[in-house]
C-alpha positions in Angstrom: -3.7 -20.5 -18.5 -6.9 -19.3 -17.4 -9.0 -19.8 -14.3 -12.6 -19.0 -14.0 -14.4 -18.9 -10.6 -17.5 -19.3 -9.8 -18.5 -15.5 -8.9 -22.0 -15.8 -6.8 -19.5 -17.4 -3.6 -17.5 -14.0 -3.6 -20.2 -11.4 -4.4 -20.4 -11.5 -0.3 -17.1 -10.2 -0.1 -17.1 -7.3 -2.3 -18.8 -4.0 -1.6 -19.4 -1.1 -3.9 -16.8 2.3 -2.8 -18.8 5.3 -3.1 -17.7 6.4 -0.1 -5.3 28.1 0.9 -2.0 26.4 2.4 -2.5 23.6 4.7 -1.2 23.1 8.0 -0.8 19.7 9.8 -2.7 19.0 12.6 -3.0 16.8 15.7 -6.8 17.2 16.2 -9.1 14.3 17.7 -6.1 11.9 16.8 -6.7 8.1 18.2 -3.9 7.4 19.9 -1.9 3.5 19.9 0.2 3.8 22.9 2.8 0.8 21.7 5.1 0.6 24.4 2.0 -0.9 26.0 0.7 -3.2 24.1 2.7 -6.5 24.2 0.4 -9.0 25.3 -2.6 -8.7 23.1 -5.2 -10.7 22.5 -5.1 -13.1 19.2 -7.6 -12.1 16.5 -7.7 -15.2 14.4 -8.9 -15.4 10.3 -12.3 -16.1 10.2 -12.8 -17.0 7.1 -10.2 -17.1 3.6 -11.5 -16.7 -0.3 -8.8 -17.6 -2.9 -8.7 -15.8 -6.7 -5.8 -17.4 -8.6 -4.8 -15.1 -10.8 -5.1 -15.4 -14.8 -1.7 -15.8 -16.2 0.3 -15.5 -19.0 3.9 -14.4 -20.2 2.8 -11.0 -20.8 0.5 -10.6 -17.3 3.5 -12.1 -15.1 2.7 -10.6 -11.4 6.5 -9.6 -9.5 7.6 -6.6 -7.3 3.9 -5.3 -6.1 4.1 -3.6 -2.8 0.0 -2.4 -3.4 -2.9 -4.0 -4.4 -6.4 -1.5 -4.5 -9.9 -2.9 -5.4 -11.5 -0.1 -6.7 -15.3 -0.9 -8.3 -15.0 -4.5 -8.9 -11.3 -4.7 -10.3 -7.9 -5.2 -8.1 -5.2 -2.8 -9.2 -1.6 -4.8 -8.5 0.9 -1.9 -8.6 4.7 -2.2 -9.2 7.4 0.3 -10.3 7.1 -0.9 -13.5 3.6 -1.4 -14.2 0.0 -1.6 -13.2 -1.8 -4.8 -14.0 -5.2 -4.8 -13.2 -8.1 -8.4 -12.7 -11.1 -8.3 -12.1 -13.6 -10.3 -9.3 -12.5 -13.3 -10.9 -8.6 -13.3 -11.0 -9.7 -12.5 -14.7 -6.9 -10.0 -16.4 -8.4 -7.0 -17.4 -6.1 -4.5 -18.9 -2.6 -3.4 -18.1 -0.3 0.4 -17.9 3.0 -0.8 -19.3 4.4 2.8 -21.0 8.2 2.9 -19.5 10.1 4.9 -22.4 10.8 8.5 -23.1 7.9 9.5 -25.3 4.3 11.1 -24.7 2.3 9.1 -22.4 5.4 6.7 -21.1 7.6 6.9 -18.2 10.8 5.6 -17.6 9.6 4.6 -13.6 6.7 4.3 -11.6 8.1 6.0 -8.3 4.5 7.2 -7.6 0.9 5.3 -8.2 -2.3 6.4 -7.1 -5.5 5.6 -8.3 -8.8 6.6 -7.7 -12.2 6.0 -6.7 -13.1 6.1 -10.3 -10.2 3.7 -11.4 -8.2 7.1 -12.9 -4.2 5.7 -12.5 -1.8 8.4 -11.8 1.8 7.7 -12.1 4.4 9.8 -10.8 8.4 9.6 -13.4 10.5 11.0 -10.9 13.6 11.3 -13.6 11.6 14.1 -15.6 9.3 15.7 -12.8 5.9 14.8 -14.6 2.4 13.1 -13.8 0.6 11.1 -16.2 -2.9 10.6 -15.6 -4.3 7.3 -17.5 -8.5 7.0 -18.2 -10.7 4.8 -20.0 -8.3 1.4 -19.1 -4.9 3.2 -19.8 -6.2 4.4 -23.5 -6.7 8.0 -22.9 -3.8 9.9 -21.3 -3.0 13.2 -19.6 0.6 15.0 -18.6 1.3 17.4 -15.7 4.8 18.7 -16.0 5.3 19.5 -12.4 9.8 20.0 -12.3 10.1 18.5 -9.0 11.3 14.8 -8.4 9.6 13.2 -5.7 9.6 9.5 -4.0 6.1 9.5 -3.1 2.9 10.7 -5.0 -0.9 11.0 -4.0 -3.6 12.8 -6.3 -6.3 14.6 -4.2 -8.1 15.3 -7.5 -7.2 16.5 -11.2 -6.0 20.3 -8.9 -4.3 19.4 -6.5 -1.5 16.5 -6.3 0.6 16.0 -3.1 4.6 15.3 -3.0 6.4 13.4 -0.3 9.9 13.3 -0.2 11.4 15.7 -2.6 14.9 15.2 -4.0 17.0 18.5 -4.3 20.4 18.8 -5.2 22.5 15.4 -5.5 20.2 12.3 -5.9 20.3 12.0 -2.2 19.8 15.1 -0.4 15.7 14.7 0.8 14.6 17.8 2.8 11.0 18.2 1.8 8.9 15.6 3.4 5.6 17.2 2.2 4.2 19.9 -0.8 0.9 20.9 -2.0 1.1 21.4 -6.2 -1.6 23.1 -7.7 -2.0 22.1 -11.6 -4.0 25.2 -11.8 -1.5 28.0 -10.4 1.7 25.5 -11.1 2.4 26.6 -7.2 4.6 24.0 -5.1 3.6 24.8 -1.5 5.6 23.2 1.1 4.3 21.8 4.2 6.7 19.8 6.1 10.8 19.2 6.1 12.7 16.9 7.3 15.6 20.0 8.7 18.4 18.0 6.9 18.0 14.8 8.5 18.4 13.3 5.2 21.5 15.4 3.6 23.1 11.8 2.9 19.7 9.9 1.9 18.2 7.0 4.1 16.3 3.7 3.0 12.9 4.1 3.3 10.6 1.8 5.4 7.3 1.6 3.9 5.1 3.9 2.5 4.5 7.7 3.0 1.0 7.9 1.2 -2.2 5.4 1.5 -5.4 4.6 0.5 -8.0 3.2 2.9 -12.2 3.2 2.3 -12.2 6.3 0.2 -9.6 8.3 2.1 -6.3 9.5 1.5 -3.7 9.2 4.6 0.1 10.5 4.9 2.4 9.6 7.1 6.1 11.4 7.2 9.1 9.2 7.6 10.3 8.2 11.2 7.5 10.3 12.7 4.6 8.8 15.5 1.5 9.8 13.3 -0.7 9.0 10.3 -2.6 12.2 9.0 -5.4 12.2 6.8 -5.7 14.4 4.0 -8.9 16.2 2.6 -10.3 19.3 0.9 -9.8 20.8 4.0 -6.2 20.5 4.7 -4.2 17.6 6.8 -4.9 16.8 10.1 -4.0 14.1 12.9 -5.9 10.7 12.2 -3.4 8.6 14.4 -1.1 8.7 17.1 1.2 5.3 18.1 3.8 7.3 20.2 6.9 5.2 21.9 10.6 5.0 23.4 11.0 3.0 19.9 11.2 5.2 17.3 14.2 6.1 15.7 15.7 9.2 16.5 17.5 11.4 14.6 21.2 10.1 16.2 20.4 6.6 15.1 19.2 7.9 11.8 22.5 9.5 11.3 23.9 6.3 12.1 22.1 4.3 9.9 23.7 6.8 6.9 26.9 5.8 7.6 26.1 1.7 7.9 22.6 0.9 7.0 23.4 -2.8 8.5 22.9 -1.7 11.9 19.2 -1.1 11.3 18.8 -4.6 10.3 21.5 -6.3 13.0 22.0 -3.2 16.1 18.6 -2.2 16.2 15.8 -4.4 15.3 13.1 -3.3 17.7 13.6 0.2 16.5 10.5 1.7 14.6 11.2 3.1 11.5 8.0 3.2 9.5 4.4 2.3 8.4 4.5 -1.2 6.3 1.0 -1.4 5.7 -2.6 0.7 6.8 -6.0 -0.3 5.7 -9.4 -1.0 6.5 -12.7 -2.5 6.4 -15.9 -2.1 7.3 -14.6 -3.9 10.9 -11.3 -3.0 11.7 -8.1 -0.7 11.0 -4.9 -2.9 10.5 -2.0 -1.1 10.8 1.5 -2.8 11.0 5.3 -0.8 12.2 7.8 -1.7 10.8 11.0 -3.2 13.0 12.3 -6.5 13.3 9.7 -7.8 13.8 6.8 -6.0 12.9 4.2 -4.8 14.7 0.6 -6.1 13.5 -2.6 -4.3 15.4 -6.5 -4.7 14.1 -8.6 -2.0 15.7 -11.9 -2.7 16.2 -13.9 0.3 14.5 -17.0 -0.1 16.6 -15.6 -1.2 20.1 -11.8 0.1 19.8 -10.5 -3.4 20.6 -7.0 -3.9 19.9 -5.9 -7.7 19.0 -3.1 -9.2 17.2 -3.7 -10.5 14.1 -3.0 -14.0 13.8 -2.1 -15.0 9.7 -0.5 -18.2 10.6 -4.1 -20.2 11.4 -3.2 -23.6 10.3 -4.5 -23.0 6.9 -2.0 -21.0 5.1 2.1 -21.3 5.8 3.3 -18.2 3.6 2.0 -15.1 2.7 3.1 -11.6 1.0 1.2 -8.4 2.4 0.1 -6.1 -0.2 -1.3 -3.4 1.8 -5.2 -3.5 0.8 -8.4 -4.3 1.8 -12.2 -4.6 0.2 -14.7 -3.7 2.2 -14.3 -6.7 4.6 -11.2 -8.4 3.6 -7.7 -7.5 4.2 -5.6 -8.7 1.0 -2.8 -10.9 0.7 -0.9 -13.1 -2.3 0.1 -16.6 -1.5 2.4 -18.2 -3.9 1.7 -20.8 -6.4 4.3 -22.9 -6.0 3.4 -26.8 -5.1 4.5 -27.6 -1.9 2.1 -24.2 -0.9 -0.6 -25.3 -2.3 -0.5 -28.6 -1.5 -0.3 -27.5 2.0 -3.5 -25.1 1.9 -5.6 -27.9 -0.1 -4.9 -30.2 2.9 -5.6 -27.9 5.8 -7.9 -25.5 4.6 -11.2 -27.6 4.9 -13.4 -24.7 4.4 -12.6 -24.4 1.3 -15.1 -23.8 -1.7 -15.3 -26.3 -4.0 -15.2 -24.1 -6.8 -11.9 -22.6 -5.2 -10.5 -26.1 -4.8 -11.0 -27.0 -8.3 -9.2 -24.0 -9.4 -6.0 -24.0 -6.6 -5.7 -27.9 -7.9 -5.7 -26.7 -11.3 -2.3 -24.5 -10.7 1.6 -24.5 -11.8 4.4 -23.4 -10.5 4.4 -20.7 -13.1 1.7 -19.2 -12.6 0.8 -15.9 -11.0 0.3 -16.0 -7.1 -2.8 -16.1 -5.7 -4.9 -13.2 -4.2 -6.3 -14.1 -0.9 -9.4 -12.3 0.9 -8.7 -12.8 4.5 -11.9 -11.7 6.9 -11.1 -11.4 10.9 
């Protein structure tokens, strides 16, 4: 079933993104002292758009950890494939190739896209990088021999790899490399020093996209780097008594269940990081999480507050527009029901369209502005 909006209410919303070996850094980091920040200020939603999303058996939404707006048109990525809408909730086109031949993949361990809507996907099973142009028609393959977890593209040269697998399917000791598709010359930049000999989950994300820049962040480490043409260097700092260390990483090897029931509060990761033209939102993960919006002009820190009485669930997606962070909410009755009741600011248009909704339908994308 298809849903059309009304586009002139959400134009306000969307802004256009023209935004040697290297050696990390911990220059002019900001710094997030966490340990100290437990009674923070509330930063409530100020205002919410709704896109329901076009759907049909073919364009069925499930599994997506990212969602980019690049130029108009929301990338929703999965490890199986890349569906991409446009400012409506209209489907646009999508990057289904799992197989074995030219141009296919049998996973999507890595996804990247970039500011000209170029989708990069990383098959860790046979070491290669598929570029897809022109809405997925026109292809490109890198054969790079390495397997990696993580995948970022700082342009058609140079390609960065987190989290290398050598050896048995588990042994991780490369946390970061610099390939050049020119020279075919892996570089490495970071290890782990065999913290992971007998693999570890992995708590979020090690690469991300945020208003035009690329960030990296190394497992179980206190900083987010930015990358550039220039090399890697500190972007920020959230030190604390809470991270895990490597003794309780060790332990989590042998029983992974402590890290959900023994140690909750321990950090172990970056869930989400984006911005907007207002804030950084950043949330650790732990159980629970912890959720900080950074004020880009002032350097306040609130808490953001997702739970205002007009939605009860959400799903973060880790993206923002220009002044919205991005969420899904589900389609499901009783949800919608509930934000049709309580959300009285509300478009019209968007009201028509929520009420017009199934429980098989795709979730909704939600704009959420602080």
């Amino acid at each position: 079933m298809k849903k059309i909006l009304v586009v002139a209410s959400l134009l306000c919303l969307f802004a256009c993104q023209h935004k040697q070996e290297n050696k990390v850094e911990s220059v002019d980091a900001n710094t997030l002292a966490i340990d100290s920040l437990t009674n923070l200020p509330e930063q409530k939603i100020k205002e919410i758009r709704y896109i329901p999303l076009e759907t049909n058996d073919e364009i069925l939404i499930g599994g997506v950890s990212t969602v980019r707006y690049v130029n108009g048109y929301f990338y929703f990525i999965s490890s199986q494939k890349i569906l991409v809408f446009d400012k409506q909730g209209k489907f646009a086109y999508c990057i289904d190739k799992v197989g074995q031949g030219p141009g296919e993949y049998t996973s999507a361990w890595g996804v990247d896209v970039n500011l000209q809507g170029d989708v990069y996907v990383a098959d860790t099973s046979v070491g290669k990088v598929i570029k897809y142009s022109s809405k997925g028609t026109v292809f490109e393959e890198y054969m790079i021999g390495e397997r990696m977890l993580d995948f970022a593209a700082l342009n058609d040269s140079v390609f960065y790899l987190a989290n290398i697998l050598k050896g048995g399917e588990r042994d991780i000791d490369i946390a970061l490399a610099r390939y050049s598709t020119i020279s075919k010359e892996l570089k490495v930049l970071s290890t782990y020093d065999d913290i992971f000999d007998d693999g570890i989950q992995r708590f979020g994300s090690s690469f991300f996209r945020s208003n035009g820049s690329l960030y990296y962040y190394k497992l179980f480490s206190s900083e987010l780097c930015e990358v550039t043409e220039n090399g890697i260097k500190g972007y920020l700092e959230f030190p604390s008594t809470r991270w895990a260390t490597k003794d309780i990483i060790k332990k989590w090897q042998k029983n992974m269940q402590a890290a959900y029931k023994e140690d909750k509060d321990v950090l172990r990761g970056i869930s989400a990081f984006c911005e907007t033209d207002e804030y950084l939102y950043i949330d650790l993960s732990s159980f629970p999480s912890v959720a900080i919006l950074k004020n880009k002009k002032t350097g306040e820190l609130t808490k953001p507050n997702f739970f205002s009485g007009k939605i009860r669930s959400y799903q973060q997606v880790n993206g923002a527009t220009d002044n919205c962070l991005l969420f899904l909410t589900s389609s499901e009755s009783e949800n919608i029901e509930y934000i049709l009741e309580h959300d009285t600011d509300m478009l019209p248009e968007e009201r028509e369209a929520l009420s017009q909704l199934s429980e098989d339908d795709n979730p909704v994308l939600m704009l959420l502005k602080f």
